[in-house]
Each structure stands twice: as structure tokens, then as C-alpha cells.
PQR file with spaces between the fields and no chain letter, atoms N, CA, C, O and H, PARSE charges and radii, in Angstrom:
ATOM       1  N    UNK     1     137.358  156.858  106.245 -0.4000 1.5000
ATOM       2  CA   UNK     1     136.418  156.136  105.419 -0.0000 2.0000
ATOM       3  C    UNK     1     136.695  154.643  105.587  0.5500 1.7000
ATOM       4  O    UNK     1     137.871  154.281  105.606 -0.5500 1.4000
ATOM       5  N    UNK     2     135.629  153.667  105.722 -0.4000 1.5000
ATOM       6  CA   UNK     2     135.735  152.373  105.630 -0.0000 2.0000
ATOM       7  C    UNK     2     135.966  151.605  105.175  0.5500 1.7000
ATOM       8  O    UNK     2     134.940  151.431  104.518 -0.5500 1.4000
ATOM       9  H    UNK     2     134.673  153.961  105.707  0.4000 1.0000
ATOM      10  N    UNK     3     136.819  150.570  104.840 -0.4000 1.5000
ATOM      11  CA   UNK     3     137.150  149.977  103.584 -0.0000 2.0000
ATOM      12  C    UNK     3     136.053  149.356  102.510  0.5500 1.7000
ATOM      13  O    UNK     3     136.115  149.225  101.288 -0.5500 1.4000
ATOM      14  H    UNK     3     137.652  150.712  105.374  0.4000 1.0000
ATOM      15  N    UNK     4     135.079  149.046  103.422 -0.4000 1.5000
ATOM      16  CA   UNK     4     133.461  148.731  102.528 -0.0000 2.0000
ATOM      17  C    UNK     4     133.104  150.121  101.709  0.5500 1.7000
ATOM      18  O    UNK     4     132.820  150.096  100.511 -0.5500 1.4000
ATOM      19  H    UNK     4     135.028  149.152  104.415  0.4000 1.0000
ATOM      20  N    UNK     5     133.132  150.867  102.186 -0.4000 1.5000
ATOM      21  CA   UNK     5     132.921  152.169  101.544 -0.0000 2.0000
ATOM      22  C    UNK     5     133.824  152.640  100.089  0.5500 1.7000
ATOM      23  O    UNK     5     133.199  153.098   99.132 -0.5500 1.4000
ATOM      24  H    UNK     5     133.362  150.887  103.159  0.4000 1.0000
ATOM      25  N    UNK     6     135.464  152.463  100.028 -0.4000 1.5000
ATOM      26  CA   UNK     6     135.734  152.505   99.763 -0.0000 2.0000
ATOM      27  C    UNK     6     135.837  151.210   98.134  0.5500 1.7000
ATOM      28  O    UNK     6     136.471  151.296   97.082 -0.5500 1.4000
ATOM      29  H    UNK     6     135.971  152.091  100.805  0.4000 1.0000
ATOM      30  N    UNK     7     135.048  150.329   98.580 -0.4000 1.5000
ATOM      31  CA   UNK     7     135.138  149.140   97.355 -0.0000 2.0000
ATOM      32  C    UNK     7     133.375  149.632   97.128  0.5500 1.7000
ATOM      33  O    UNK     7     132.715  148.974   96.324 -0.5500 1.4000
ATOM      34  H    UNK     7     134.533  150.259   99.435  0.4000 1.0000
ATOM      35  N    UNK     8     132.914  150.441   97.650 -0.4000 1.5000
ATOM      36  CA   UNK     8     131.639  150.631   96.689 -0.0000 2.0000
ATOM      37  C    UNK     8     131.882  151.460   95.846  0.5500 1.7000
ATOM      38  O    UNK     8     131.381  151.317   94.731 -0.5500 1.4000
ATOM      39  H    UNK     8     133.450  150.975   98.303  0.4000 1.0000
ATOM      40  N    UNK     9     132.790  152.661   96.150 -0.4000 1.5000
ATOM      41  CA   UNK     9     132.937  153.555   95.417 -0.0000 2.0000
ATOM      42  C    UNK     9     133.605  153.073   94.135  0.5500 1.7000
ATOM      43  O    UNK     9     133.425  153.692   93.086 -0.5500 1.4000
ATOM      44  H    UNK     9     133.197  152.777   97.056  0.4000 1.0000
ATOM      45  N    UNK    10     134.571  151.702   94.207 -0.4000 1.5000
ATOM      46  CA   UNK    10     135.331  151.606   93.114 -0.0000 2.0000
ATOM      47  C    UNK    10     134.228  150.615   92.092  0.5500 1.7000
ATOM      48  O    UNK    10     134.218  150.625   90.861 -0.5500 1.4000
ATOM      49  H    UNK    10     134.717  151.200   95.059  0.4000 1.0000
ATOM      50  N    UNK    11     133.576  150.010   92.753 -0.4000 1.5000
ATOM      51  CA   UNK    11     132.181  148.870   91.569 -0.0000 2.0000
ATOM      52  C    UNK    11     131.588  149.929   91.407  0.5500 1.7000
ATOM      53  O    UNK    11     131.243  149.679   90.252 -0.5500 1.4000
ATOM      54  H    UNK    11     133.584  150.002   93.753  0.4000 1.0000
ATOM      55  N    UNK    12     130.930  151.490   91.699 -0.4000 1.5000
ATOM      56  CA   UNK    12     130.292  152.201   91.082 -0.0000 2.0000
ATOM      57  C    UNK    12     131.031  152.486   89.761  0.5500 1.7000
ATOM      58  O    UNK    12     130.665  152.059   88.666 -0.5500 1.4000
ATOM      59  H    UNK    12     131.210  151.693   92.637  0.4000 1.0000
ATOM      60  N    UNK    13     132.657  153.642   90.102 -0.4000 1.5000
ATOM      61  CA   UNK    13     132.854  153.667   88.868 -0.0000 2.0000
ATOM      62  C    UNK    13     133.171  152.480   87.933  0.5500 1.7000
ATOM      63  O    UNK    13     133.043  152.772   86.744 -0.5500 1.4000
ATOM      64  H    UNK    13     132.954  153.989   90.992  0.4000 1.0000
ATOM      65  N    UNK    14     133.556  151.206   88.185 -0.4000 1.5000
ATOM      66  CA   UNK    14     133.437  150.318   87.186 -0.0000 2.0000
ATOM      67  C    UNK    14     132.347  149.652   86.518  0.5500 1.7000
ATOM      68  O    UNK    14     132.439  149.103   85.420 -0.5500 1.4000
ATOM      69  H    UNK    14     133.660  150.969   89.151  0.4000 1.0000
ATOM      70  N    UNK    15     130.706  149.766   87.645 -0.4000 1.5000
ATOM      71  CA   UNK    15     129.578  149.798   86.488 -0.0000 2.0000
ATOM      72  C    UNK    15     129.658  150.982   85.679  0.5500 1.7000
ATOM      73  O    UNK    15     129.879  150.719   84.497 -0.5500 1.4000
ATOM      74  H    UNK    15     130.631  150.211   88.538  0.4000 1.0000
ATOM      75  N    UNK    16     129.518  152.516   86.016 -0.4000 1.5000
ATOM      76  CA   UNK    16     129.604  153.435   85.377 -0.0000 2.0000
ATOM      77  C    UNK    16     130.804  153.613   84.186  0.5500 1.7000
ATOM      78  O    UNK    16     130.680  154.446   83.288 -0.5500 1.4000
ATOM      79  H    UNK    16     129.339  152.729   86.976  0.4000 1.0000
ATOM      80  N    UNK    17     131.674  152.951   84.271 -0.4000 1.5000
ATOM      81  CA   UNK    17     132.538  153.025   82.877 -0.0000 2.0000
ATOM      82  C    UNK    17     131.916  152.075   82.699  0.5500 1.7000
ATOM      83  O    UNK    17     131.423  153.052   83.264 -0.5500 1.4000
ATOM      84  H    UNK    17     131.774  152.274   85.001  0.4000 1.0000
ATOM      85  N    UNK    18     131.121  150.759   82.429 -0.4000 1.5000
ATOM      86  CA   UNK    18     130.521  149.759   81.628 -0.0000 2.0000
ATOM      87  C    UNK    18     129.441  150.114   81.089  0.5500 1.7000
ATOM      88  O    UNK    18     128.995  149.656   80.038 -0.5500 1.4000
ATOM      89  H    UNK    18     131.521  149.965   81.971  0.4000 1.0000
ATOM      90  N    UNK    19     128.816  151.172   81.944 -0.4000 1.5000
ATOM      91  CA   UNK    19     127.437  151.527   81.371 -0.0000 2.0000
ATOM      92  C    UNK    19     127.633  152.663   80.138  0.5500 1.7000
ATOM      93  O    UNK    19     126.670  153.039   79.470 -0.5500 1.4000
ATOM      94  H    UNK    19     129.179  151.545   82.798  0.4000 1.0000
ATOM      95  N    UNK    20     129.120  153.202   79.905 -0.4000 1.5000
ATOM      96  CA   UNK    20     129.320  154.106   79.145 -0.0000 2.0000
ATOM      97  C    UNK    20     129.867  153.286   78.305  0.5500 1.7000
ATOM      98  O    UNK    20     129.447  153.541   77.177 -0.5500 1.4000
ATOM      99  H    UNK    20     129.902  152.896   80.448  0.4000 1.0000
ATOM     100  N    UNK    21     130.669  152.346   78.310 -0.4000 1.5000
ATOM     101  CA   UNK    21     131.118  151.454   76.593 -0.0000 2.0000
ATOM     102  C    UNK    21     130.016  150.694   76.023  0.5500 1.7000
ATOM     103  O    UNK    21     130.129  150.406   74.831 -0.5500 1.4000
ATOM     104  H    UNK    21     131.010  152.139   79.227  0.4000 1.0000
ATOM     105  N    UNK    22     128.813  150.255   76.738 -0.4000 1.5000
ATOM     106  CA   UNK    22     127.654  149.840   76.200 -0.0000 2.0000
ATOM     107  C    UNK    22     126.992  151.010   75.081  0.5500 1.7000
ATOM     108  O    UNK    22     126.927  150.858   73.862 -0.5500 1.4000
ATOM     109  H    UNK    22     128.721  150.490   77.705  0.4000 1.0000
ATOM     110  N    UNK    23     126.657  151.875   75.649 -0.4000 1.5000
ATOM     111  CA   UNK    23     126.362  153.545   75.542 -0.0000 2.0000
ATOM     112  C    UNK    23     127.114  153.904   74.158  0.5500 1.7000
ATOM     113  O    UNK    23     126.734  154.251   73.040 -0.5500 1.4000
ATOM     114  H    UNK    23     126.710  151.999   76.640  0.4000 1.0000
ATOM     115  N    UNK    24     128.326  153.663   74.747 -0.4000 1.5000
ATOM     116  CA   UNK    24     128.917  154.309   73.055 -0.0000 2.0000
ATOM     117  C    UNK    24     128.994  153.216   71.725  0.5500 1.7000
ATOM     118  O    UNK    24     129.293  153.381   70.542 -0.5500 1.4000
ATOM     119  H    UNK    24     128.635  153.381   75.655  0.4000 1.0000
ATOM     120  N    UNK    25     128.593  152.080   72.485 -0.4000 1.5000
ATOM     121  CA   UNK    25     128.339  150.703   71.517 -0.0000 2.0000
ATOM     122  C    UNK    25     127.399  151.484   70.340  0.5500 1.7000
ATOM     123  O    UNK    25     127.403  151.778   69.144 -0.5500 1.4000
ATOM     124  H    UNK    25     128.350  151.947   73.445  0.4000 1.0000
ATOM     125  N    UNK    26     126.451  151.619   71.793 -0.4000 1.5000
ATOM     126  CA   UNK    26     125.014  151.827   71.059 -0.0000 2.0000
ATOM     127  C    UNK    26     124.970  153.089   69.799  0.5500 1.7000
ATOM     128  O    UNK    26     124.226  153.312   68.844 -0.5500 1.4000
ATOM     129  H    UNK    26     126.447  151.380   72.764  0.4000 1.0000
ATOM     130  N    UNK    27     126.019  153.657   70.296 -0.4000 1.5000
ATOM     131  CA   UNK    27     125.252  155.234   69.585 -0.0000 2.0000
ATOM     132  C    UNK    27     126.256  155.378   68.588  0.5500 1.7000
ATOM     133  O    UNK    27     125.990  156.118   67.641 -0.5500 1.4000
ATOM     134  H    UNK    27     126.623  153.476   71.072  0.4000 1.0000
ATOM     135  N    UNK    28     127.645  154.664   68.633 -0.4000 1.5000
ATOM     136  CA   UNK    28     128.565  155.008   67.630 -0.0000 2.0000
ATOM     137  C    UNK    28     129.027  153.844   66.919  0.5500 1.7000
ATOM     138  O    UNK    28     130.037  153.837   66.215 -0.5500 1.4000
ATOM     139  H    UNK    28     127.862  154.063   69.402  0.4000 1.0000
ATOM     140  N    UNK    29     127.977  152.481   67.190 -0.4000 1.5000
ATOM     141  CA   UNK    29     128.961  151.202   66.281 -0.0000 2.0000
ATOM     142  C    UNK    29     129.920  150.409   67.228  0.5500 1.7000
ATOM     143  O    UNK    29     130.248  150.531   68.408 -0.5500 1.4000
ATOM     144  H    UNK    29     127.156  152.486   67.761  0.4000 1.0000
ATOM     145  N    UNK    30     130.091  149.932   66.668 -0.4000 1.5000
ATOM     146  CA   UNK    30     131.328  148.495   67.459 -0.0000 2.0000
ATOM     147  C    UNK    30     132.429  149.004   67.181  0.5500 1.7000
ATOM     148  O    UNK    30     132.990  149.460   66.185 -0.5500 1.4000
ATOM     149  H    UNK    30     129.824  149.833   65.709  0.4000 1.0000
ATOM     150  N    UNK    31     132.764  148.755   68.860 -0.4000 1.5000
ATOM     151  CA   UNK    31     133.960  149.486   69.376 -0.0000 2.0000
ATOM     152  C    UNK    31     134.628  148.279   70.339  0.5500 1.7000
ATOM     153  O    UNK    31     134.125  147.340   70.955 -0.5500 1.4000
ATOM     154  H    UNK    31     132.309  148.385   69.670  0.4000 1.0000
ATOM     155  N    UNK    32     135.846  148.705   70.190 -0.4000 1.5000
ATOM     156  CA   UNK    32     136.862  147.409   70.238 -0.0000 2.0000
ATOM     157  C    UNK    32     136.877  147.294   72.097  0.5500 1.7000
ATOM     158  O    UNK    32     136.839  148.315   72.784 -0.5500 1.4000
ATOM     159  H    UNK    32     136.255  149.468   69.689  0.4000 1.0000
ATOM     160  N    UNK    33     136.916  146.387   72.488 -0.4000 1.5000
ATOM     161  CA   UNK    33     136.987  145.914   74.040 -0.0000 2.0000
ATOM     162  C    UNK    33     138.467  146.322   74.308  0.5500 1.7000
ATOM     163  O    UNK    33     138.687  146.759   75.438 -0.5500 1.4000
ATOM     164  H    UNK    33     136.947  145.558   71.930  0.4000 1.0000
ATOM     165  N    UNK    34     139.157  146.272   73.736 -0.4000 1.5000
ATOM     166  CA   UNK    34     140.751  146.596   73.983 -0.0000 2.0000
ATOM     167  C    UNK    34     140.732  147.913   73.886  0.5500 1.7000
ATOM     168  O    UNK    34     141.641  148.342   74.596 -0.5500 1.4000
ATOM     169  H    UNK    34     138.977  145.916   72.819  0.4000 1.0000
ATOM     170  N    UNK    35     140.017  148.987   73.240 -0.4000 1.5000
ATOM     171  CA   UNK    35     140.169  150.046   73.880 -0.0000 2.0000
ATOM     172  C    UNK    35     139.635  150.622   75.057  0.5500 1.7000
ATOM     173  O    UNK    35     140.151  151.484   75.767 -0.5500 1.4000
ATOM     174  H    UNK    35     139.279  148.638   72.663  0.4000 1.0000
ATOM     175  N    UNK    36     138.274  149.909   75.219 -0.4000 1.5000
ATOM     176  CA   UNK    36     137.786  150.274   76.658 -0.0000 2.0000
ATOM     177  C    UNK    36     138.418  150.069   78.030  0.5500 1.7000
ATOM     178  O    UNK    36     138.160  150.497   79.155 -0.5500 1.4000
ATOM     179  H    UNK    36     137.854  149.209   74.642  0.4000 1.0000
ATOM     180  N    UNK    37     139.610  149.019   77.370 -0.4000 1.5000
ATOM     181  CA   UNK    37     140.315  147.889   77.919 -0.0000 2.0000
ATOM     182  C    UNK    37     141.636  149.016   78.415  0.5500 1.7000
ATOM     183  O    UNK    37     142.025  149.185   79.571 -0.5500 1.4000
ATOM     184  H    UNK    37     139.820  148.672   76.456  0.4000 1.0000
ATOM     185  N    UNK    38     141.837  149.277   77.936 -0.4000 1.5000
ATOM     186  CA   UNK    38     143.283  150.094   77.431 -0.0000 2.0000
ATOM     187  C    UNK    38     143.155  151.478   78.115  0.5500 1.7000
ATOM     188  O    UNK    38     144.114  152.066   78.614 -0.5500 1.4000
ATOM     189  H    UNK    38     141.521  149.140   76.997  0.4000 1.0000
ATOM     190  N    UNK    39     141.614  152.045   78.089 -0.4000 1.5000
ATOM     191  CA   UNK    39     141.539  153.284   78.603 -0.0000 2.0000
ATOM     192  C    UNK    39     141.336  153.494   79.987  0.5500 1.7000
ATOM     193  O    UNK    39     141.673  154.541   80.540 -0.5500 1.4000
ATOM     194  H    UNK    39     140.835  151.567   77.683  0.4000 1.0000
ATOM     195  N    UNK    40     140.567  152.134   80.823 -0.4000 1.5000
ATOM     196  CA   UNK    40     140.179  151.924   81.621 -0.0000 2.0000
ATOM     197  C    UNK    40     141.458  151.962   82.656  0.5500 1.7000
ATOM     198  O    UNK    40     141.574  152.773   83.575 -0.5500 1.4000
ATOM     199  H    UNK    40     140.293  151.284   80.373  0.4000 1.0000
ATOM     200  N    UNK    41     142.363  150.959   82.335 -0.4000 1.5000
ATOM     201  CA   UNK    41     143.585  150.785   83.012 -0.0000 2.0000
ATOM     202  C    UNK    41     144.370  151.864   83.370  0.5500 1.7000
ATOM     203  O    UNK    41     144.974  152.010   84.433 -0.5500 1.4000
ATOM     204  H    UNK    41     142.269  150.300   81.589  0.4000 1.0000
ATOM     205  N    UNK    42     144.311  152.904   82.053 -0.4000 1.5000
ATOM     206  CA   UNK    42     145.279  154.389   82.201 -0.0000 2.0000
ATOM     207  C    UNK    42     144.262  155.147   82.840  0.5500 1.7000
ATOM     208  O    UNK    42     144.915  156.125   83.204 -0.5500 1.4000
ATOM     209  H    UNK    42     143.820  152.786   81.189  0.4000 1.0000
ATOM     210  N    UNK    43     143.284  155.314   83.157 -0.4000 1.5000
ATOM     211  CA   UNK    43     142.325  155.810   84.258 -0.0000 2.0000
ATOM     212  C    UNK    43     142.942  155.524   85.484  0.5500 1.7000
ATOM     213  O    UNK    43     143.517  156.336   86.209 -0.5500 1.4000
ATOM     214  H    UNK    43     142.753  154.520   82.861  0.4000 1.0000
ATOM     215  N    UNK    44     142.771  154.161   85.701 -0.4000 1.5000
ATOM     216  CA   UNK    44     143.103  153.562   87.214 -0.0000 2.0000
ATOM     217  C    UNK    44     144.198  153.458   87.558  0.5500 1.7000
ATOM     218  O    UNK    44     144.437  153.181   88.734 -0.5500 1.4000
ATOM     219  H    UNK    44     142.304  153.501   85.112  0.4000 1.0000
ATOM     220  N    UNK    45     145.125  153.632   86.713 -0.4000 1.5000
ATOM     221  CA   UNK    45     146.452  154.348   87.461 -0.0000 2.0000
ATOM     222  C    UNK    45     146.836  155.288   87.764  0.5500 1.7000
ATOM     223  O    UNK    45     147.657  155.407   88.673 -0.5500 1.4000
ATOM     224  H    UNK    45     144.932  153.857   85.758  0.4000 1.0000
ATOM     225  N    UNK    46     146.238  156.494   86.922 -0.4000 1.5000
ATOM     226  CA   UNK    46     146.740  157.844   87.275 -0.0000 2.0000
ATOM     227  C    UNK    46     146.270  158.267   88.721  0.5500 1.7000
ATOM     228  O    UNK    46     145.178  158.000   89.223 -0.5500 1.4000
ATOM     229  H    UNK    46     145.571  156.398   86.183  0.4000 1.0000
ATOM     230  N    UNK    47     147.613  159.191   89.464 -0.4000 1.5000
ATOM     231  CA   UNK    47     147.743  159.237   90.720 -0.0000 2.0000
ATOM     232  C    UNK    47     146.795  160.623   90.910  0.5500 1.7000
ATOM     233  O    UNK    47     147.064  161.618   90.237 -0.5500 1.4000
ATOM     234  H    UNK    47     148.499  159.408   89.056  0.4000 1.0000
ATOM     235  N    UNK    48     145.957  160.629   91.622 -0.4000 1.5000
ATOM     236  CA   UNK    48     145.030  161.961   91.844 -0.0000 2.0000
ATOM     237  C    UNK    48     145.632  162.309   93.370  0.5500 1.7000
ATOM     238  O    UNK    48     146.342  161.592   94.074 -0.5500 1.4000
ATOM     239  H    UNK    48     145.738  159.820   92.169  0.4000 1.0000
ATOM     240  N    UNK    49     145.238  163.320   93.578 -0.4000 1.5000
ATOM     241  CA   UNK    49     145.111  164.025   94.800 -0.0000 2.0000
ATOM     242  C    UNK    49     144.289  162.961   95.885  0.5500 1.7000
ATOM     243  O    UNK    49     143.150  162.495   95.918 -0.5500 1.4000
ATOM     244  H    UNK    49     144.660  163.902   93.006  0.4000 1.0000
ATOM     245  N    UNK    50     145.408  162.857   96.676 -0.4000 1.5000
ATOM     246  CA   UNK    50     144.432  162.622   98.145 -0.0000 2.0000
ATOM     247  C    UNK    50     143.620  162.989   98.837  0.5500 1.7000
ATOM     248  O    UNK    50     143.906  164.028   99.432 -0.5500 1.4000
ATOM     249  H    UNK    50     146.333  163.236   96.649  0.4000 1.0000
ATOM     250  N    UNK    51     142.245  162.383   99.124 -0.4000 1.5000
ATOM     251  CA   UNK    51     141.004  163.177   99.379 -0.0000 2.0000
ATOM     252  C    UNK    51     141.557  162.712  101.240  0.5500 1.7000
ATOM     253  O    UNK    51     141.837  161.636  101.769 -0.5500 1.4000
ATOM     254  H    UNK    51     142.012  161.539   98.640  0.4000 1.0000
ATOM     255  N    UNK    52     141.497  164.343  101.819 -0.4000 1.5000
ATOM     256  CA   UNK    52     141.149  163.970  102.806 -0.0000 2.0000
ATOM     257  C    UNK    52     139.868  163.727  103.711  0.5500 1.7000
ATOM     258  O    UNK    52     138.712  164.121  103.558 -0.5500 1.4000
ATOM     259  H    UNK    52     141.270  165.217  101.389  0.4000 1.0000
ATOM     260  N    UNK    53     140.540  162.828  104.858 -0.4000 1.5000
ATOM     261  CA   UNK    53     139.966  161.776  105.302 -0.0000 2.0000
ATOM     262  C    UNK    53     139.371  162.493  106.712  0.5500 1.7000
ATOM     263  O    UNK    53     140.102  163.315  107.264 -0.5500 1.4000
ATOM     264  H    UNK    53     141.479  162.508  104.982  0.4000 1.0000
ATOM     265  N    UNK    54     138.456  162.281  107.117 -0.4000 1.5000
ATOM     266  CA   UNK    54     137.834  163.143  108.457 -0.0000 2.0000
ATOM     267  C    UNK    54     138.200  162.186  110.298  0.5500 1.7000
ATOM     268  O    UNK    54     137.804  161.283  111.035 -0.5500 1.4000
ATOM     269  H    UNK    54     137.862  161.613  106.668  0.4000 1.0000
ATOM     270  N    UNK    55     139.342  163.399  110.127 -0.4000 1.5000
ATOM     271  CA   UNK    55     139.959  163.181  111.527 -0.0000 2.0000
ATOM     272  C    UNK    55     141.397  162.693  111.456  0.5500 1.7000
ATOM     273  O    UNK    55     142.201  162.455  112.358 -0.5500 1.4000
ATOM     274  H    UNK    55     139.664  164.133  109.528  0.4000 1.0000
ATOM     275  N    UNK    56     141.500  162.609  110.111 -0.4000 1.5000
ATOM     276  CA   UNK    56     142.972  162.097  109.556 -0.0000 2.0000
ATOM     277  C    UNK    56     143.937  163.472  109.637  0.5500 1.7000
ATOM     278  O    UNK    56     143.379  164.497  110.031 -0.5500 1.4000
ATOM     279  H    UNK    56     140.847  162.802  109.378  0.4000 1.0000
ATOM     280  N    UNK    57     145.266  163.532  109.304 -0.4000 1.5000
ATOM     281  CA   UNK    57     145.916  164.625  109.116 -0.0000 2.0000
ATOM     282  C    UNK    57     145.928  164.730  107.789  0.5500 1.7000
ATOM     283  O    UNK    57     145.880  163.778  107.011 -0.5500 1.4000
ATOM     284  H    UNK    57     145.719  162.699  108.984  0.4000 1.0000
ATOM     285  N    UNK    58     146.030  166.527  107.337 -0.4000 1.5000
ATOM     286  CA   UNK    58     145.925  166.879  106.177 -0.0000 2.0000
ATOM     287  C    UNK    58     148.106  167.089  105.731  0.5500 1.7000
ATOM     288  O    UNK    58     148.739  167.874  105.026 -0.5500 1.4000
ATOM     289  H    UNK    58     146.069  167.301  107.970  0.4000 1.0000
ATOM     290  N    UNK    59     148.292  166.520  106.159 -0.4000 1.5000
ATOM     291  CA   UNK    59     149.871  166.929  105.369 -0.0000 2.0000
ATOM     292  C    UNK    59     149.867  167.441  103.918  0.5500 1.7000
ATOM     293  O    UNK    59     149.044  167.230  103.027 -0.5500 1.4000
ATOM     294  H    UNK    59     147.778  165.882  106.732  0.4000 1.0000
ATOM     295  N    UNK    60     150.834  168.062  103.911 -0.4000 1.5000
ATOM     296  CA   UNK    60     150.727  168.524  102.360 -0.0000 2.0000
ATOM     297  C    UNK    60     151.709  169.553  102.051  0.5500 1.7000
ATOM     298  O    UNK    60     151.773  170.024  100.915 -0.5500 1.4000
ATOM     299  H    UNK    60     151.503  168.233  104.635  0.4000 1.0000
């Protein structure tokens, strides 16, 4: 995968988590930026599974 490819995928999910704290603005009241803040970060660290890559080696 391309590295352009790879930074679209990451501004998708970061509009898509923005379009969901707007979202829950809307439907549940004012909600603190430090938790969207807070949740966002422990998202983007947790280590997932390596997607393999086509033509890459699958080690494992």
C-alpha cells in the first residue's frame, strides 16, 4: 500500500470520529472536547493486527 493511501485512510477516520462528536453533540448535549480528546488518543494507540500487505510476507 502507498503511503498516500495510507494518510487517506487515517483523515477518513479522523473526519469520521469528528463527524461522530458533532453527532453526539447534537443528540446528547455538550460534551466535553477532552473526552473526545482523551478517547481519540487511546484509539490511536492501541496496537491492532497487521493487515497484510499484497506481495509482502505474511510472518506470523
Amino acid at each position: 500500500m502507498r503511503l498516500v493511501e495510507r494518510y487517506q485512510e487515517a483523515a477518513r477516520t479522523m473526519i469520521a470520529a469528528a463527524r461522530g462528536f458533532v453527532a453526539q453533540t447534537a443528540l446528547f448535549g455538550d460534551t466535553s472536547v477532552e473526552v473526545f480528546h482523551d478517547g481519540l488518543r487511546g484509539l490511536m494507540s492501541l496496537g491492532g493486527p497487521a493487515r497484510s500487505e499484497p506481495g509482502g510476507s505474511q510472518a506470523g
